[in-house]
C-alpha positions as CSV (number, residue, x, y, z in Angstrom):
1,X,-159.0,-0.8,46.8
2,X,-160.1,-3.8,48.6
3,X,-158.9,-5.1,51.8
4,X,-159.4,-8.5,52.7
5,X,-158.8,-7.7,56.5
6,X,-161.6,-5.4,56.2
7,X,-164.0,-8.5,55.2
8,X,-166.3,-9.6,57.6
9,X,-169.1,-11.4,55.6
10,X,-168.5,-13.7,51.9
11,X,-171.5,-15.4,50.1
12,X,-171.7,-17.0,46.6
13,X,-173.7,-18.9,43.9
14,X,-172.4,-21.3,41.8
15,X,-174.7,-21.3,38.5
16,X,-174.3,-24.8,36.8
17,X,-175.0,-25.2,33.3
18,X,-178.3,-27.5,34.1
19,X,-179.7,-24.6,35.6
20,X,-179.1,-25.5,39.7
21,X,-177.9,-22.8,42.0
22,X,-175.8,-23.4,44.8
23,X,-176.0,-21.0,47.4
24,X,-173.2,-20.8,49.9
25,X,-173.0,-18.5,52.8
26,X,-169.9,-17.9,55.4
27,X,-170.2,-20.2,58.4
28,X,-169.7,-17.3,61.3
29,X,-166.3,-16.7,62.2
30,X,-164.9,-18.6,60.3
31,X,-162.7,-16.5,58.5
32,X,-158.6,-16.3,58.8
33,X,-155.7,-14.5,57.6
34,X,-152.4,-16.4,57.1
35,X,-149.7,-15.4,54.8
36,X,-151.8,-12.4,52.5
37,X,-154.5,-14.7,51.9
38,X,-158.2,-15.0,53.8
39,X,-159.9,-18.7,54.5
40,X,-163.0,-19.4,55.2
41,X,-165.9,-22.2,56.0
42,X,-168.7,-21.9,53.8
43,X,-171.7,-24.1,53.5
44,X,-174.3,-24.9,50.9
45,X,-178.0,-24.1,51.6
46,X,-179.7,-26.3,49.4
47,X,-177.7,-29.2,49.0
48,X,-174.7,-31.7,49.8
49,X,-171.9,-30.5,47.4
50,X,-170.0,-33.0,49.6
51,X,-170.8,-35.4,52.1
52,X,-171.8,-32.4,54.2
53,X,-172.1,-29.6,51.8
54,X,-169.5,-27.2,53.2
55,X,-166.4,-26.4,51.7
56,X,-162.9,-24.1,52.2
57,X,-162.9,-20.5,50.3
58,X,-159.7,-19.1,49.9
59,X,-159.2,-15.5,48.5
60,X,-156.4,-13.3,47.7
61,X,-155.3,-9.7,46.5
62,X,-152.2,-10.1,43.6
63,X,-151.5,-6.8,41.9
64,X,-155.0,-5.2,43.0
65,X,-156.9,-7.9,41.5
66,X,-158.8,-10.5,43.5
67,X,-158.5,-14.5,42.7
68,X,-160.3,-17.5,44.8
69,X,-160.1,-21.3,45.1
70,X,-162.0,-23.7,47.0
71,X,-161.0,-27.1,48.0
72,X,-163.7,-29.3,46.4
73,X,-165.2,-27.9,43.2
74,X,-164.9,-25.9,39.4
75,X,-161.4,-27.6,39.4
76,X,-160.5,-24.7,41.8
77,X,-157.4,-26.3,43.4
78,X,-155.3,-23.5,41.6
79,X,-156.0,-19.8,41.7
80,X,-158.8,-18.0,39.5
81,X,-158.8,-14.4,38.7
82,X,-162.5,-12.5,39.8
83,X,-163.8,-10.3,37.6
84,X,-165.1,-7.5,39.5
85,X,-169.1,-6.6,38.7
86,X,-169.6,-3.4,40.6
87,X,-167.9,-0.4,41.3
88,X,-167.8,-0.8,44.9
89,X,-165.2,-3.7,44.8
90,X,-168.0,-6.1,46.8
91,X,-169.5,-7.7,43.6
92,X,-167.0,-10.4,41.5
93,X,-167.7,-13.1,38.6
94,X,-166.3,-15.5,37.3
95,X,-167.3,-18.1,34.2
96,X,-166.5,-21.8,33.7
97,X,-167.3,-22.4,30.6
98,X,-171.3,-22.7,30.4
99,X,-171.2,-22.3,34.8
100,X,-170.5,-19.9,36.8
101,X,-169.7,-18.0,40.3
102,X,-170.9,-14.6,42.0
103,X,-169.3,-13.8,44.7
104,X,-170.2,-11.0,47.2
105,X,-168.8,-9.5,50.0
106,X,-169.3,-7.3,52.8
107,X,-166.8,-5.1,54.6
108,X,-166.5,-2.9,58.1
């Protein structure tokens, strides 16, 4: 089971439908624990998703399933259930419609 205390590095790629990739990587210690949930800073490597291309990632653990939001895009402003995509717990998907989001983590 995964422990979000145990998480000490978060990346993801948002696929859109147009075919662009946005990779995002955790800005270094950025992350924090308050209230069962983790936050971190991420930024965008290849372009400005906002005026300077970093955003919030907020993740949490309800009923042994992992759900994220951001605060700026895939209408994230409520929670979305991951779909894990390995067995290790590290890997997680989820679709938007014709978009969507990998998310990988690393642990101690």
């Amino acid at each position: 089971m995964l422990d979000l205390e145990q998480i000490k590095e978060i990346s993801f790629s948002y696929f859109d439908s147009n075919g662009y990739i946005y990779p995002f990587e955790m800005i270094e210690n950025s992350i924090e624990f308050k209230n069962n949930q983790l936050k971190c800073y991420m930024y965008c490597k290849v372009t400005n998703l906002s005026a300077n291309g970093e955003v919030f990632l907020y993740l949490k653990l309800q009923n042994d399933k992992l759900f994220f939001r951001t605060n700026y895009f895939a209408n994230s402003s409520e929670y979305t259930k991951l779909t894990r995509s390995s067995d290790d717990n590290l890997n997680y998907k989820v679709d938007f419609g014709k978009d969507s989001l990998v998310l990988n983590l690393e642990v101690i």
